[in-house]
C-alpha positions as CSV (number, residue, x, y, z in Angstrom):
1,X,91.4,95.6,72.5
2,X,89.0,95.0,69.7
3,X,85.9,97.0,71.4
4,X,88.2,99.8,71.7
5,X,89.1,99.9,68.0
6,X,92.6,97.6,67.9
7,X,93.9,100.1,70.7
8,X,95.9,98.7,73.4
9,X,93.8,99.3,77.1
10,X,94.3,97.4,80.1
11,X,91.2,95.7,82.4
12,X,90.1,99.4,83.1
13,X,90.1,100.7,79.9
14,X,93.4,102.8,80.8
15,X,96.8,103.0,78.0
16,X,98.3,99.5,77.9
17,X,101.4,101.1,76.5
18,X,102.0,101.4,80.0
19,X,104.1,98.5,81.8
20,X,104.7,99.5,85.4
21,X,102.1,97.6,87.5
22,X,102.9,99.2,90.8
23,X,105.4,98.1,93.9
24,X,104.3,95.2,96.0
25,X,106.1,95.5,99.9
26,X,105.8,92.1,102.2
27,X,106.5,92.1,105.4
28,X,106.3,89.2,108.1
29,X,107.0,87.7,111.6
30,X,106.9,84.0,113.2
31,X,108.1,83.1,116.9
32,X,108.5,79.4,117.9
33,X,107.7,78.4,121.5
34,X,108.7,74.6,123.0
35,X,107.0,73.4,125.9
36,X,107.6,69.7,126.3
37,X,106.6,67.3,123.5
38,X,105.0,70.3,121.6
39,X,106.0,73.4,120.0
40,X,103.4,76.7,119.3
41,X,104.3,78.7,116.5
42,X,102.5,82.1,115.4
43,X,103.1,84.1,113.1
44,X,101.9,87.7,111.7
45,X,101.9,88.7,107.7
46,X,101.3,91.3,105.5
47,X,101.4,93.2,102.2
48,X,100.7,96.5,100.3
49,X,100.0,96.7,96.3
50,X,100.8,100.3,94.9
51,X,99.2,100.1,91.9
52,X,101.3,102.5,89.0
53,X,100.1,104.0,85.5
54,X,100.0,100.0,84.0
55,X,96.7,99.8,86.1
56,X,95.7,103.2,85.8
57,X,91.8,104.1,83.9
58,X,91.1,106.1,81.0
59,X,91.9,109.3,83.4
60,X,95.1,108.0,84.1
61,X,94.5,108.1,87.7
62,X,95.6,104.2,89.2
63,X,93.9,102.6,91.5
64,X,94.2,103.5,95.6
65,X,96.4,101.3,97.9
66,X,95.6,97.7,98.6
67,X,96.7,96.1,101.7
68,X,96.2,92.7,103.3
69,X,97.3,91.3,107.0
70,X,97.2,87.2,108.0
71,X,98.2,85.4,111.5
72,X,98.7,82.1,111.5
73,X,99.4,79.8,114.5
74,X,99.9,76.4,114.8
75,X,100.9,73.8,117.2
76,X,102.6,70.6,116.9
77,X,103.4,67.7,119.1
């Protein structure tokens, strides 16, 4: 906030008056198979950041939607 004068800015030089960073939605899945002396287990996640006026620039426009998606599987015996 110094190189702006002592006004309060965020990371992209937007008002950091404002608070609201934006909604975060998770969402995921996992199934378990057994077969014998081992179990496979996979599994889908994901999320979406909507960013809100607390990350918003100068314009006051906020950034677009950011979005994210991981499968993990694993086995075990």
């Amino acid at each position: 906030t110094r190189l702006a004068g002592g006004a309060p800015t965020n990371s992209s030089n937007g008002d950091g008056e404002r608070r609201y960073y934006g909604t975060e939605l998770d969402f995921g899945i996992r199934g378990r198979v057994d077969i014998r002396n081992f179990w496979l287990m996979a599994g889908l996640q994901g999320g979406v950041l909507l960013p809100g006026a607390g990350l918003a620039n100068q314009a006051g426009n906020p950034d677009k939607a950011v979005g994210a998606i991981w499968l993990r599987t694993e086995i075990r015996y």
